[in-house]
C-alpha positions in Angstrom: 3.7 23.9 10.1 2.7 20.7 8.0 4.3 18.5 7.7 5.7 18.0 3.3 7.4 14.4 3.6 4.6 11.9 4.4 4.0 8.9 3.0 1.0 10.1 0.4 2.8 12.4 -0.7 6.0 10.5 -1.5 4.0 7.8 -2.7 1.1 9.1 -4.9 2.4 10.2 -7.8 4.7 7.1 -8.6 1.4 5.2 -7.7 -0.3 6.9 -10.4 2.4 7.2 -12.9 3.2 3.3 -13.1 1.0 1.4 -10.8 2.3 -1.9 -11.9 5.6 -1.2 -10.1 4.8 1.3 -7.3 2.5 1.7 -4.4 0.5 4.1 -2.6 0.8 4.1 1.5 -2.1 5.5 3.3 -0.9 5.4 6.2 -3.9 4.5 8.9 -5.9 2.4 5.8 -2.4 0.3 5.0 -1.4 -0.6 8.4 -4.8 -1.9 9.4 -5.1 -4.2 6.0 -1.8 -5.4 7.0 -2.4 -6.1 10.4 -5.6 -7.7 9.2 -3.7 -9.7 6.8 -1.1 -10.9 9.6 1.7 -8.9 7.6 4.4 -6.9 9.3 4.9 -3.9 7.8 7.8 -2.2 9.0 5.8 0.8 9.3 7.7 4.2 10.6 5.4 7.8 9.5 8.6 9.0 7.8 9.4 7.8 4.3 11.3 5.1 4.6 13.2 2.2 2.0 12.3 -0.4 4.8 8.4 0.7 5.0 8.0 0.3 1.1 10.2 -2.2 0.4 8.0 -4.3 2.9 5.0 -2.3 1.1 5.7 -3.6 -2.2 6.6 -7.2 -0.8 3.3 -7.1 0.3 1.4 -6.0 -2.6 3.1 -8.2 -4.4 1.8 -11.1 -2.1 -1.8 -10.4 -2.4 -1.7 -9.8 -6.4 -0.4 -13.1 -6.5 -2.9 -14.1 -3.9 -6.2 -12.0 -5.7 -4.9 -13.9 -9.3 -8.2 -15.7 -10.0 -9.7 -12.1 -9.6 -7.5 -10.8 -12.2 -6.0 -7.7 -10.4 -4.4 -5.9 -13.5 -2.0 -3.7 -11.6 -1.4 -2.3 -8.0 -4.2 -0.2 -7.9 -6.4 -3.5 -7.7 -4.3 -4.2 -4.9 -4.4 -0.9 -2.9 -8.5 -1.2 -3.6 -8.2 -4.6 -1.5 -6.3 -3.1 0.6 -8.9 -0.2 1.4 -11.4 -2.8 1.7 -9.4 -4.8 3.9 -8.2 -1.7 6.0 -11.9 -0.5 6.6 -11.0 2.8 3.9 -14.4 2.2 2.5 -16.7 3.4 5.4 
């Protein structure tokens, strides 16, 4: 059986509806950015408040952080993210 309540799928759809309030948790990709980024994340594979709260605190963090690159909403921030997290190769 697979598993319905994981963190894309909890998170995507907020992600894409208003991306400058919500974001997306992949998980592998988001816990190395953060560890790379000396951020604890909370991080437990079920959904979780604690997990995103931290989540957003960080997002919010590095869009501050990325302002002179003008990051227009959190999917600026989940690209950095990606980067970051080594999603890219």
């Amino acid at each position: 059986r697979s598993r319905v309540a994981t963190w894309p799928v909890a998170t995507i759809l907020p992600f894409l509806a208003q991306p400058e309030r919500h974001m997306f948790l992949k998980p592998e990709v988001t816990n190395a950015a953060a560890e790379a980024l000396g951020f604890h994340l909370n991080y437990r594979s079920d959904p979780n408040w604690l997990t995103y709260k931290c989540l957003l605190t960080m997002s919010t963090i590095y869009k501050e952080r990325l302002a002179t690159l003008k990051p227009v909403d959190f999917i600026d921030v989940q690209s950095f993210f990606w980067v970051v997290g080594g999603g890219y190769g």
